[in-house]
N, C-alpha and C positions, 0 to 999 in steps of 0.2 A: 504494500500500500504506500502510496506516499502521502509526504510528511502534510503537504497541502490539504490533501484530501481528508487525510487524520483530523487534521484539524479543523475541517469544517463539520465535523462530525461529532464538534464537543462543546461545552461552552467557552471554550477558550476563545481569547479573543484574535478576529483573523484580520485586524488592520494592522497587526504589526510583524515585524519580521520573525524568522524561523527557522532554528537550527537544528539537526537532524542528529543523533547518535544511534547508531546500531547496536545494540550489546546483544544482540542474537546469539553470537555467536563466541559472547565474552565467558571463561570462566568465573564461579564468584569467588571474590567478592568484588570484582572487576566492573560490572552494569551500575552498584550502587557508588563505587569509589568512582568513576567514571562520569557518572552526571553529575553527582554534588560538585566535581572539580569543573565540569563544565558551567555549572549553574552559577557557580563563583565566577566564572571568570565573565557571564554573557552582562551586556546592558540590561534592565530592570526591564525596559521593555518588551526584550527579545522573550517568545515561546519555544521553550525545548521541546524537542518530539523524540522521544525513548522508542526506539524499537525494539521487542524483546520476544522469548517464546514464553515468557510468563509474567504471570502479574507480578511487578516489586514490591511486595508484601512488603520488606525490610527496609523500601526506600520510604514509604509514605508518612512514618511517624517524623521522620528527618527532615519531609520537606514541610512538613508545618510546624514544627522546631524552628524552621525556618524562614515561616511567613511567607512559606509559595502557596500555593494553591493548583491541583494539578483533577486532571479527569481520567482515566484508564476504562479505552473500549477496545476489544477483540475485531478485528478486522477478517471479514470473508474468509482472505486467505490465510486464519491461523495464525497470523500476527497480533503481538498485546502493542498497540499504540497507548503510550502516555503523556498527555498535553502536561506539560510542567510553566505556570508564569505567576505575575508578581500581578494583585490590582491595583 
C-alpha cells in the first residue's frame, strides 16, 4: 500500500507532508527503535507512515508518552499501516 493512500484512510491529517518507514522486514527491536528515532528527528508537522507485518503493540504507549497521536489500519494487502503525527 502506499504511504499516501494509508493515509487517506485514517484520520491523520493529509495536508501535510509524509515520510514513509518500512520495518517489515526489520528484526525487533529495530521497527520501535527505528520510528521513535525517526519521529525525533521529523518536523512536528510531518506524518510518519510505519509499515509493518504487525500491529506495534510496544510502540503505542511511547508515542503518547510522547504527545503523538497515531491510527493503525490493516491494508488489503496484509500490510499494518501506522499514521504516527503531532496536533
Amino acid at each position: 500500500m502506499e504511504a499516501t493512500t494509508a493515509v487517506s484512510e485514517t484520520d491523520a491529517p493529509t495536508d501535510r507532508p509524509t515520510e514513509t518507514l518500512d520495518a517489515r522486514d526489520l528484526p525487533p527491536p529495530r521497527p520501535l527503535k527505528d520510528t521513535l528515532e525517526r519521529l525525533a528527528a521529523l518536523e512536528d508537522r510531518t506524518v510518519l507512515v510505519q509499515l509493518n507485518d504487525r500491529a506495534p503493540q510496544h510502540l503505542y504507549p511511547k508515542l503518547e508518552d510522547r504527545g503523538y497521536v497515531y491510527e493503525t489500519i490493516e491494508a488489503d494487502d496484509g500490510v499494518v499501516v501506522t499514521a504516527i503525527w503531532r496536533e
